[in-house]
C-alpha positions in Angstrom: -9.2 -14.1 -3.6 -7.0 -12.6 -6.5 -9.0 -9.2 -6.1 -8.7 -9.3 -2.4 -5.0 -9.8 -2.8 -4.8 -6.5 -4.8 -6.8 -4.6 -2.9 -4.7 -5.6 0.2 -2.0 -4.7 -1.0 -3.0 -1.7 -2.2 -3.6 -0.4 1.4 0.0 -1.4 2.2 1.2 0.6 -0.7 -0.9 3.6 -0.1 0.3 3.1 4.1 3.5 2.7 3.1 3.9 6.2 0.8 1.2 8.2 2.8 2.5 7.0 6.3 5.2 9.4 5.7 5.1 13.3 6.5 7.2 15.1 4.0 10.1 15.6 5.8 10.2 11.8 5.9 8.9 11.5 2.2 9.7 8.2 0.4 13.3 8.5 -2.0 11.3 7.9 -5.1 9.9 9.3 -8.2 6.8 10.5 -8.5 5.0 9.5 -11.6 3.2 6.0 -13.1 4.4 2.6 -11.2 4.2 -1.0 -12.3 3.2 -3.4 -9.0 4.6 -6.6 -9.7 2.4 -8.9 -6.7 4.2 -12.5 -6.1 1.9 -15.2 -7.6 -0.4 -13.2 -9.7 0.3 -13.1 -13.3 -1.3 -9.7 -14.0 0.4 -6.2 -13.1 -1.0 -3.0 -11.3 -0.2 0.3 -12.8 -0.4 3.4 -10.3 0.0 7.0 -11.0 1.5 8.7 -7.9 1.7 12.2 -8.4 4.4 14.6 -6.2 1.2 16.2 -4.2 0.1 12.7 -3.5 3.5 11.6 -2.5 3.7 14.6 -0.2 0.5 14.3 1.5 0.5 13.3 5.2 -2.0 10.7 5.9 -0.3 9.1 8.8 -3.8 8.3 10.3 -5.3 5.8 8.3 -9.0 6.7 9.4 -8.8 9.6 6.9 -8.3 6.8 4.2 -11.7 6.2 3.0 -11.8 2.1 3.0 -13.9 -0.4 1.8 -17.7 -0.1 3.7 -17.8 -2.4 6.6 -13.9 -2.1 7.1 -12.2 -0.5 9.6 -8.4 -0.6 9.9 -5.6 0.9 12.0 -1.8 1.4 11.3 1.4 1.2 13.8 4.0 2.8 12.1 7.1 0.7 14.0 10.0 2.5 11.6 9.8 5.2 9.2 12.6 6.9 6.8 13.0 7.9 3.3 14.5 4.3 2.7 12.1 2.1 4.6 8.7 1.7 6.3 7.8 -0.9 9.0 4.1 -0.8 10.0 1.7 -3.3 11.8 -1.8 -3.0 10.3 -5.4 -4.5 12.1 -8.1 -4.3 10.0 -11.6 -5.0 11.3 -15.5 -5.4 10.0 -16.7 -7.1 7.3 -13.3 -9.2 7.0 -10.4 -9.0 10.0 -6.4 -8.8 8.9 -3.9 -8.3 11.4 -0.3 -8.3 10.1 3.1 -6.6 9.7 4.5 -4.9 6.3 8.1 -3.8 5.2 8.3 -1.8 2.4 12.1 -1.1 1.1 13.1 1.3 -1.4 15.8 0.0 -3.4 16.1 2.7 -5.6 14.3 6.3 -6.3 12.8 3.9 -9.4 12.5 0.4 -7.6 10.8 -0.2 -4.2 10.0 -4.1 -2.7 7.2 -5.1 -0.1 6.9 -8.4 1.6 4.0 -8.7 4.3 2.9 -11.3 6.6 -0.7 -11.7 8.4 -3.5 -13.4 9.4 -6.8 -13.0 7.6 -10.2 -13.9 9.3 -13.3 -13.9 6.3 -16.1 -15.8 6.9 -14.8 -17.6 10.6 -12.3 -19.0 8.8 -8.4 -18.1 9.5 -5.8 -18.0 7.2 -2.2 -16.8 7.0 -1.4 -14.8 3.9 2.1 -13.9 2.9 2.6 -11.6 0.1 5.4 -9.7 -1.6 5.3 -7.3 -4.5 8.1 -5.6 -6.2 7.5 -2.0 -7.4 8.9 -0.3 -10.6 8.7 3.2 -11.7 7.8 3.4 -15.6 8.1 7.2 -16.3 7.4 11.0 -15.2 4.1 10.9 -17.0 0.9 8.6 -15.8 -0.7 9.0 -19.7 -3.9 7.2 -19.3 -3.8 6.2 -15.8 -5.6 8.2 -13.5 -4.0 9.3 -10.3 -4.8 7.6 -6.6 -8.2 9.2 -5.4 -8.1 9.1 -1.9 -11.2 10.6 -1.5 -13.0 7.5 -2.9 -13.1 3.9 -0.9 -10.0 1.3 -1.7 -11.5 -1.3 -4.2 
């Protein structure tokens, strides 16, 4: 479940700054991020370059996703201080759910999102919220986002 968690929020992160054409680019700094999840002891680092930030991927189908998965995006509110989006993934597991992503700050950003996940016949409601903080101009080690390459 904990790898599932990341990875989901993952794709709300990436929805969240990709969603956005540039004109409606994200108030933040590009360069490495900390992702703080709620409930999981262990960070996420992310290295979002300025190119990355700028690209327009407002259709998620040209997000290469997990094999088996299948999702689609309703952007409901989009600015440079906030993104509101309702996101149904189906396939190999189903999640249906809405996300708001809130930029505090060109350094600070928080998400909270609530849905319904479906794995295995089973249905359960997952609520999630991550805080965001930018760490500095230069990613060092970490590699930037590939979007070329599925979502693991």
């Amino acid at each position: 479940m904990l790898h599932f968690r990341l990875a989901f929020c993952s794709v709300f992160v990436l929805v969240a700054f990709f969603g956005l054409s540039p004109a409606w680019a994200l108030d933040v700094k590009a360069g490495l991020w900390e992702i703080k999840v709620e409930g999981l002891a262990e960070t996420q680092q992310a290295c979002m370059t300025r190119a990355l930030l700028d690209t327009d991927l407002s259709d998620i189908a040209s997000m290469k996703m997990p094999e088996g998965v299948k999702c689609t995006i309703e952007m409901k509110e989009k600015n440079s201080k906030s993104v509101v989006s309702h996101t149904r993934c189906t396939g190999t597991f189903a999640i249906e759910g809405d996300t708001h992503l809130e930029v505090l700050s060109p350094e600070s950003m928080s998400m909270k999102s609530t849905s319904v996940m479906n794995f295995g016949g089973q249905k359960q409601s997952l609520n999630s919220s991550a805080q965001y903080k930018w760490l500095s101009s230069d990613c060092g080690d970490v590699k930037p986002m590939d979007l070329s390459k599925p979502l693991e």
